[in-house]
N, C-alpha and C positions, 0 to 999 in steps of 0.2 A: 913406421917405427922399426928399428935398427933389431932384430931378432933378442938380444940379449936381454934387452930391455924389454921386448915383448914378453917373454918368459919371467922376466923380472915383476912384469905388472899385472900379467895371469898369473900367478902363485898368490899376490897378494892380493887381487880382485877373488879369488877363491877362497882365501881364508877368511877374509873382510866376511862374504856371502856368507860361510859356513857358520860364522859368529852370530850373524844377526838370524839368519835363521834358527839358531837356537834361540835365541833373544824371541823371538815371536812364534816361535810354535811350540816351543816346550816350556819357556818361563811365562808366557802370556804379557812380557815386560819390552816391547820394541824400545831403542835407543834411537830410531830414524824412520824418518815416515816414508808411505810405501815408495813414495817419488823418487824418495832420493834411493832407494834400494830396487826401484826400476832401472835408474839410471846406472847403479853398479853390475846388476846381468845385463841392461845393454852394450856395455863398453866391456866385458868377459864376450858375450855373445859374437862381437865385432872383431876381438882380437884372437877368439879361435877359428872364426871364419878367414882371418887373414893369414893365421897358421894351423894348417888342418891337420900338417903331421906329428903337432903336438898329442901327447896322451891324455886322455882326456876322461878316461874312466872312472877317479874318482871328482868332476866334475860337477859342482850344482850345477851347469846347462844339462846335466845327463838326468837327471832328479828333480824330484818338485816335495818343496817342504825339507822336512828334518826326519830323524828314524824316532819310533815313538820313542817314550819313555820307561825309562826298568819296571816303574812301580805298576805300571799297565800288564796287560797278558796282549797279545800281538792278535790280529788279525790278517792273514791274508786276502786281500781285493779278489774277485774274482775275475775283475777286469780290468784293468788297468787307470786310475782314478787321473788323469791328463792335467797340465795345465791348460794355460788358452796362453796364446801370440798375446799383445798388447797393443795397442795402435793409441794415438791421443788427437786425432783429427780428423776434420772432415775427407781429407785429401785421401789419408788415411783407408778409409773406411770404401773410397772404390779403387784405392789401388789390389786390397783385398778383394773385390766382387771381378777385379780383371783377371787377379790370380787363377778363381776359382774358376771362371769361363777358358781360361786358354789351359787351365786343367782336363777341363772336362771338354774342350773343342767345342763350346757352346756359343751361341752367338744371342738366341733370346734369354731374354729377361724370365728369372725364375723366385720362387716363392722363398723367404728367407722367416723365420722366426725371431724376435728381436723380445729382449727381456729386460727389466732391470739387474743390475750386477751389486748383490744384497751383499754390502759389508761384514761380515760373518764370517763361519767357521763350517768348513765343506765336511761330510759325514756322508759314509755310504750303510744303506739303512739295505738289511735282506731279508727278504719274506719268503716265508715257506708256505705251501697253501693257503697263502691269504692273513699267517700270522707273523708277526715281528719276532724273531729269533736271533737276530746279530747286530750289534751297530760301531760303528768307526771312525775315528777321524781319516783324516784322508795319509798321514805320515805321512812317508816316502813317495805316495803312489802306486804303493806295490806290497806295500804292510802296512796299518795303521795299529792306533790303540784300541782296545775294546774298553768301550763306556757304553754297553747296552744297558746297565741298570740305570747312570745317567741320563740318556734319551729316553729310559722309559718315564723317566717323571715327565716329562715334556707335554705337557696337555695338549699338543695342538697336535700331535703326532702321534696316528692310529696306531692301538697296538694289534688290531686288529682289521682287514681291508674290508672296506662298505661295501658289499659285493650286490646285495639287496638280491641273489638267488642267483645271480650272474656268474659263471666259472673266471676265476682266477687265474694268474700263473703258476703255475706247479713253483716254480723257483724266481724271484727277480731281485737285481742291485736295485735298486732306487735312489738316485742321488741328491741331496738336499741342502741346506744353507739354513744353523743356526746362528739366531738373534738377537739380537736385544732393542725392542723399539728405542725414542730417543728420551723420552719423559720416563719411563722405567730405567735406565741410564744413570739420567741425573737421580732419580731418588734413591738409588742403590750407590752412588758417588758421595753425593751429600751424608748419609747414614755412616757409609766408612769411613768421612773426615769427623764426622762427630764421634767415632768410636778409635781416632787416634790410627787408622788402618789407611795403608795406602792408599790413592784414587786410581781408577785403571785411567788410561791412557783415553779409551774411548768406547763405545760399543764392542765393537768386534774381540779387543782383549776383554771387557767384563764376560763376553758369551764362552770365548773361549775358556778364560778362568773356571768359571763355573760350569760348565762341560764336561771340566776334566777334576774335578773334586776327585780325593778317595771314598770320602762321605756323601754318598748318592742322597741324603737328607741333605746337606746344605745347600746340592744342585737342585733340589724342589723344591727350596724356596727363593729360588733366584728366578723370575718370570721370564722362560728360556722360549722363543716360539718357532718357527720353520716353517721355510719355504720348498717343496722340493721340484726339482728344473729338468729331470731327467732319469737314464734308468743306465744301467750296466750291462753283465746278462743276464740275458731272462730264456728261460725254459717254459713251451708249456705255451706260447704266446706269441704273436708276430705283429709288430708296428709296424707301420710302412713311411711315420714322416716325427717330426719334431713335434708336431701342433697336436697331432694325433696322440702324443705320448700324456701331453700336459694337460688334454680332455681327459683321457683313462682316469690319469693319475687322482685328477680336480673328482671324477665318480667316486673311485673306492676312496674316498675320505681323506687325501693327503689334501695341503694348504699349497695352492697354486698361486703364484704371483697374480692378481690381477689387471694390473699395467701390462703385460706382453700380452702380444698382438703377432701376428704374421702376417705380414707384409709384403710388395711385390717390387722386387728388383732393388740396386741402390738408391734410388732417389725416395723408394719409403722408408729404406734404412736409415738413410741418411735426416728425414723428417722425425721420423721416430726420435733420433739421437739430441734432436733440436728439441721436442716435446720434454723429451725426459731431464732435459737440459732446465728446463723453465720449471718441470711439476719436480722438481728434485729439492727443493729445501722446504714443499710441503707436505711432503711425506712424513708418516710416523716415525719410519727408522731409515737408517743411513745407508744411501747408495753410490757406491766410489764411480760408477760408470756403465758402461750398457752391453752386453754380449746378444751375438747376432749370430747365427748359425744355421745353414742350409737345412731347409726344411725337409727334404727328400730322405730317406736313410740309404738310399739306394744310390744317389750321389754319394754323399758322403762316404758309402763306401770304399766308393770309387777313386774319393781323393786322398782318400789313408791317414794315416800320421806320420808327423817326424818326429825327432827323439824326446820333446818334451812336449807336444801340443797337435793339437787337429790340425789338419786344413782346413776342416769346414766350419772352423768358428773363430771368434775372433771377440777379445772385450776392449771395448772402446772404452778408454780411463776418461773420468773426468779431471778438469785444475782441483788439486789434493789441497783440501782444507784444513791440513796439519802440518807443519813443520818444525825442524828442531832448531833452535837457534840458543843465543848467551844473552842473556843478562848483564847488559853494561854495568845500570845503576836504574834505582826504585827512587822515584820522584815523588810529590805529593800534588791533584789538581785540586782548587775550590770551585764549584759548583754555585748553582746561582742559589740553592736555600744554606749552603753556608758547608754542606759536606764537603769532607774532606777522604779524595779518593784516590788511591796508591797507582801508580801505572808504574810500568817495567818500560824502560826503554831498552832496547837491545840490538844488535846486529842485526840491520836489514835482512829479508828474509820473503823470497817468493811465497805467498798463501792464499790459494783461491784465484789464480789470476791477478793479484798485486800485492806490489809489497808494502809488507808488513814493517815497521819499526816497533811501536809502542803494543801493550796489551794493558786491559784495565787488568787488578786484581783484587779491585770489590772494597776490601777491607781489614783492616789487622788483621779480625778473626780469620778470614780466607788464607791472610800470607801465612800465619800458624799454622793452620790446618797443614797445606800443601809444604810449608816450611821454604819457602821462596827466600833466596838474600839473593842482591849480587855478585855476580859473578858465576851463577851458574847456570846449567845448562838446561834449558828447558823442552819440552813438546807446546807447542803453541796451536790454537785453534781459530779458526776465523772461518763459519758457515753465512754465507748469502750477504748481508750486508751487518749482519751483528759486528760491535767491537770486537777485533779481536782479546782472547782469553788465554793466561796461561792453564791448562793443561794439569801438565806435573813436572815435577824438577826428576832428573837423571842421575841421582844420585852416584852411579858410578864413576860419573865426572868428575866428582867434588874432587878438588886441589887443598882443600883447606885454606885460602884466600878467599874463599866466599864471606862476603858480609852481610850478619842479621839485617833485617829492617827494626826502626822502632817508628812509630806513630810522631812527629814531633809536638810539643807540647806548644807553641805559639803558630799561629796563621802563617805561611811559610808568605802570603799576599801581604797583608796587614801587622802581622805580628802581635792580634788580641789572641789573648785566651782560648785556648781550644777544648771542649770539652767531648762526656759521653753519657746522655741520657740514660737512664736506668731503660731497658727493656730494649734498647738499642743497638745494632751492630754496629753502627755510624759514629765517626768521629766528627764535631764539625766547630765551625767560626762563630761566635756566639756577637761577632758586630756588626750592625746591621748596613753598616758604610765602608763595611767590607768594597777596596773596588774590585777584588774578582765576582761578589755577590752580586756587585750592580751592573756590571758587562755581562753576566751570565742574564742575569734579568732583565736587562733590554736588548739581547739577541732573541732571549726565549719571544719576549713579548711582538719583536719583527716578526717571527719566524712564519713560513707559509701556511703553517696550521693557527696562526693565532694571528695576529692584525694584517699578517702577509705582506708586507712596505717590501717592494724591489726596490734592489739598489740598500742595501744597509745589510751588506754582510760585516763578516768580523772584522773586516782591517778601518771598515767606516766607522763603526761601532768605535773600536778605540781610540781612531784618532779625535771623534768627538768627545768623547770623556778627557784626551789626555787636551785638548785642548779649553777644558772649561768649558763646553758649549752646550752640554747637557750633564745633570746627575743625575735623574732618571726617567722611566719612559714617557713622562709628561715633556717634558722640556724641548724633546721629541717635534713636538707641535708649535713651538716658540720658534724655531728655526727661521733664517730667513735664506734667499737666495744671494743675497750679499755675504752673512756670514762665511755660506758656506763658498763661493771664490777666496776667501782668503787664507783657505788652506791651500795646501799643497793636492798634485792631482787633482784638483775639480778646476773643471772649465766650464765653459756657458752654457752648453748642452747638460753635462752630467748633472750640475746643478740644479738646471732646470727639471732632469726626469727625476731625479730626488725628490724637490718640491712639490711634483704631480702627482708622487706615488706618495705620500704623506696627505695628500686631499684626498685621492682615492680613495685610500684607509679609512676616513672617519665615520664612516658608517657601514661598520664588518654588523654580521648577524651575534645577537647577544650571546651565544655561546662560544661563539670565538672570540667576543671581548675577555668573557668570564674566563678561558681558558688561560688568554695573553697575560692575564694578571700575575700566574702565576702563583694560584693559590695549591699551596702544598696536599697533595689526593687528589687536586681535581685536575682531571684529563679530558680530553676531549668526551668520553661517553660520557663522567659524571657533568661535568658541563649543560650535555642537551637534555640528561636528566633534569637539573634545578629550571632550565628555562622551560620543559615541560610542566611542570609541577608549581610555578611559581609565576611565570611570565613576564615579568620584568624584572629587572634591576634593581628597583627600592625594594618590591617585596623581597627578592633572597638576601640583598644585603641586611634586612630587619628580622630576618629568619631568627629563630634561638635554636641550637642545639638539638634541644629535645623535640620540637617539629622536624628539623634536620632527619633526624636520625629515623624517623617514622615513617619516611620514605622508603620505599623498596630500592635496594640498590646501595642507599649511601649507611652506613655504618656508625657506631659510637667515633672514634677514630677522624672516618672524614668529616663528619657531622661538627666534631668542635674546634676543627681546622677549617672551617667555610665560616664558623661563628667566631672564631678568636682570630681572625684575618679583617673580618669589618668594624670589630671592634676597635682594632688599633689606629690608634689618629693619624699615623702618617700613611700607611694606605688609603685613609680617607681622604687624606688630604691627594695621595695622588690622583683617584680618581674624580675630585672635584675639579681639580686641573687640568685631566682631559677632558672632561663635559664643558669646561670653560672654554677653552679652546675648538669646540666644536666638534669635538666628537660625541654623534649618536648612536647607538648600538640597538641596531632592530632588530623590537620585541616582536617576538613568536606569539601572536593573540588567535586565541581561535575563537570565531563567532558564535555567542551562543546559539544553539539551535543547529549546528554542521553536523551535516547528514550523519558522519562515523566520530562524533564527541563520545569520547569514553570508554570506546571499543578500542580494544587490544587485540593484537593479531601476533600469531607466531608462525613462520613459514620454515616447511622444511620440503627438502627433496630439492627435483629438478624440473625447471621449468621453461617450455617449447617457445613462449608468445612474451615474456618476458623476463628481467634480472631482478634479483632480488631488490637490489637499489631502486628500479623502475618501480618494484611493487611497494617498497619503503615511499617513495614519492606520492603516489597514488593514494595511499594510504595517510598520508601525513597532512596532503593537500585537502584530504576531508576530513580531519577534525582528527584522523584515529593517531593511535601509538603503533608502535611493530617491539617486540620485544623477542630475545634470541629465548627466552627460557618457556617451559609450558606449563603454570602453575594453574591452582582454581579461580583467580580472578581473571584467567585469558579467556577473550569471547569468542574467537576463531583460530582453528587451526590451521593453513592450507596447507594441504599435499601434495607434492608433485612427483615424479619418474622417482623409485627407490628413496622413499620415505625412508628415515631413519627412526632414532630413541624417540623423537620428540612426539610420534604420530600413534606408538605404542604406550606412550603416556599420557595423551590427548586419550584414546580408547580408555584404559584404565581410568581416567577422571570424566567418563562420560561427555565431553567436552565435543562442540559441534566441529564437524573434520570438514572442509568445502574441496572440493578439485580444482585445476584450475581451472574449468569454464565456469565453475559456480561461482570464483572465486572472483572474475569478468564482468560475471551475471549482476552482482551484488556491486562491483563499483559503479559498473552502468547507471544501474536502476541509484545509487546515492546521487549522482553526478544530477541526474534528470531532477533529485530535488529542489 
């Protein structure tokens, strides 16, 4: 790039930076996700590196963060609070482990600490003999804000060190990571769209929001928790490696990641990054990626720092499950029981590793809440394989071209009537020949969790409907292998495995028949419930209500949505017309007299010899039940490696607890009956 131009697009990558970092560390309101504001210090980063005799001192690559805020009183760090490098790949992650060896002239393979990188808000915490006396956001790096009466609410964060008679450090930084799990999250999201109050963007801004309150009561009642990953200076006390720090720290009473591990050379880093990769959308709260940092302190010395970051550490990002993108226009889909549900179609948009177009947004009540129209500019979300979700709208954006949503009042498929049940969030099609209703319900009824037919995805599905070949999932079975050549695309073969997977099918187990029906509440769990409790098919369909509902599990609710589903003649009538056609759905009969009839088991912990599933099999195969909950009609409890609630409340209801060889002991000896 031609110098002029360099300077041209360093001045405006600088101020772009200086913007948004106010935008996310002082308003708690980002306009761009972290990605795309990686992307803008990388391309600053690149173009001072290619002009070095630029000035560069009020530089964001010289700084990390923003300078606190007025209404704060300043803290100075006693150590310098760093960023980290950023890498996003495996390649990545040993081009860094080569760095670090032809730093240090090494040739073997050395011990590295690896952690999860907790979406949050960094705070440097200092203890004085053992008590909490300062605490800080991280600002600058170099001065932050004082919210020590904030952190002091913070339950999870001693305000005193567990020393248990043990000497302390006369003085230490301790450095930490507040949070907000993800179910705490949404119920503090959902609470501020019912009170008319913005939504935060996601975790990290709700923690930070609430961090930096004036009013240290509003920050204790916002459930803030921490993790803390390291220390500053310390006086008084000598560490000699990383792992060593995270043990002390786990002693006197701070909250250590559990998931970090120390590891040996790239190829465990590199494992670890895969690990954390897969355990990363079942975690309680939200992790953007993984930091890895030489375990030694005495290396690490050795490899110093440069102007914003260590050598000896490095946080590997993950694909960013947030994006900002536009709002073309807000569509409406129908659904297969007749809802009607608003999606945002908008500017394609990398999120998670793909891209994104469409986002659901639930419902009227939701696009009010957030105030969604088209045309404007959104934060989009998309974690693990969820729809994605709009977010929040950007209100700084607005042009005033932005258009309201309203609800349309006819089926935007059919053009019946659309209504809104009282108690309801839902809008929906009240025609039962709805054809978006009947496509939705005989894709549901293929689908691999309910009759499972390969070969009959969605583009099958419609050309048989738009061909008259079927009106719904009975017809299914009427099919011939002639019909079906005389569409377009089917040939001799496709036909054929069509028709084989249609035989296949006719004899699914009764709870994935029940399921495919697509009876409104019932899912696959309430499903194995009724074929437990009822065992076949005539009994539940002659069920009433009030038996329904007497069952543990099913509710007033599902109870007269299983009873007002069999009632109705044309469900009856379809399900007579599968049975006609040959389809039997095998009933779950347990013999009387089976060794475990009646016995309910609840398993918790972990277990050496077999999988839950295995022991759900075992179990199921002798007459018993397996239930997730542990009330007083449970007969056993098993335990295994780091029992949790369930085995503390087993004790409490004096309930028989078995290990697992008892738990071995006891199928053996049924099995021999």
């Amino acid at each position: 790039m031609e110098r002029a131009k360099a300077l041209k697009r360093i001045k405006e990558l600088r101020e772009l930076i200086h913007y948004h970092n106010r935008r996310y560390y002082q308003l708690d309101d980002p306009e761009i996700s972290d990605a795309q504001y990686d992307l803008l210090m990388k391309e600053l980063v690149e173009l001072e590196e290619q002009f070095p005799d630029i000035d560069r001192t009020d530089s964001p690559t010289r700084r990390v963060g923003a300078a606190p805020l007025d209404k704060f009183s300043t803290v100075s760090h006693l150590s310098p609070m760093l960023s980290l490098a950023n890498a996003f790949t495996e390649e990545e992650i040993s081009e860094f482990d080569g760095r670090v060896k032809r730093l240090l002239h090494a040739e073997e393979e050395f011990h590295y600490v690896a952690e999860p990188k907790i979406d949050g808000v960094a705070v440097n915490l200092i203890y004085e003999n053992g008590s909490f006396v300062v605490g800080a956001t991280r600002g600058d790096g170099f001065t932050g804000e004082d919210v020590t009466q904030n952190l002091r609410t913070v339950h999870a964060l001693p305000l005193r060190m567990a020393a248990s008679g043990e000497r302390v450090p006369d003085r230490i930084e301790i450095r930490g990571e507040v949070y907000l799990e993800t179910a705490a999250f949404r119920k503090l999201n959902k609470k501020r769209l019912e009170q008319r109050e913005a939504a935060f963007a996601n975790p990290r801004n709700a923690a930070a929001g609430s961090l930096r309150q004036l009013d240290s009561r509003i920050t204790a009642r916002r459930p803030l928790n921490i993790f803390c990953y390291g220390i500053g200076k310390v006086t008084g006390w000598t560490f000699h490696g990383q792992w060593e720090i995270l043990r002390c720290l786990s002693r006197w009473g701070f909250n250590v990641n559990p998931d970090a591990k120390r590891v040996r050379g790239v190829g465990g880093c590199i494992e670890y990054y895969r690990q954390l990769t897969e355990l990363r959308e079942k975690l309680p709260y939200e992790i953007d990626g993984v930091v890895i940092k030489v375990d030694d302190l005495a290396l690490q010395s050795r490899l110093g720092t440069i102007t914003r970051s260590p050598r000896w550490a490095l946080a590997v990002k993950f694909a960013p499950t947030q994006a900002t993108t536009v709002v073309r226009e807000i569509i409406v889909n129908v659904g297969r029981t007749g809802v009607l549900t608003p999606v945002a179609v908008m500017e394609p948009v990398q999120v998670g590793g793909v891209t994104v177009s469409r986002a659901t947004l639930h419902n009227e009540d939701e696009i009010r809440k957030k105030d969604v129209r088209a045309g404007d500019t959104v934060i989009i979300q998309r974690a693990g394989d969820v729809i994605p979700e709009v977010v929040k709208v950007i209100e700084s954006k607005r042009t005033g071209k932005e258009k309201p949503f309203r609800m349309p009042e006819r089926c935007p498929e059919c053009g019946s009537r659309v209504v809104r049940l009282e108690g309801e969030a839902a809008h929906r099609c009240i025609d039962l020949a709805c054809p978006a209703q009947v496509r939705e319900n005989i894709k549901h009824f293929v689908s691999r969790g309910a009759m499972d037919i390969d070969g009959l995805g969605d583009r099958i599905v419609t050309q048989l409907l738009e061909a008259r070949l079927i009106e719904d999932p009975s017809d299914l079975y009427t099919l011939s292998k002639e019909k079906l050549l005389a569409l377009d695309r089917f040939a001799e073969k496709s036909a054929q495995n069509l028709m084989d997977a249609l035989v296949q099918s006719k004899h699914p187990p009764l709870e994935k028949f029940l399921f495919a029906l697509g009876i409104r509440h019932v899912g696959e769990h309430v499903a194995k419930i009724l074929v437990k409790e009822f065992g076949s098919l005539e009994h539940i369909s002659a069920a009433t209500a009030e038996e329904l509902s007497a069952i543990e599990g099913i509710g007033p609710t599902i109870a007269e949505s299983i009873a007002g589903f069999f009632r109705e003649p044309h469900n009856r009538k379809i399900i007579a017309k599968l049975l006609k056609s040959g389809v039997r759905p095998q009933e779950r009969m347990v013999k009387a007299g089976a060794p475990l009839a009646g016995k309910t088991f609840v398993f918790t912990g972990g277990f050496e010899n077999f999988s839950r599933d295995g022991a759900k099999d075992f179990v199921e195969s002798l007459g018993g039940n397996v239930s997730s909950s542990v009330t007083k009609k449970t007969d056993y409890v098993v335990a295994g490696a780091d029992p949790g609630s369930k085995h503390d409340r087993a004790v409490k209801l004096g309930l028989p607890i078995l290990d697992e060889a008892a738990f071995l002991k006891l199928v053996a000896k049924a099995r021999e009956k």
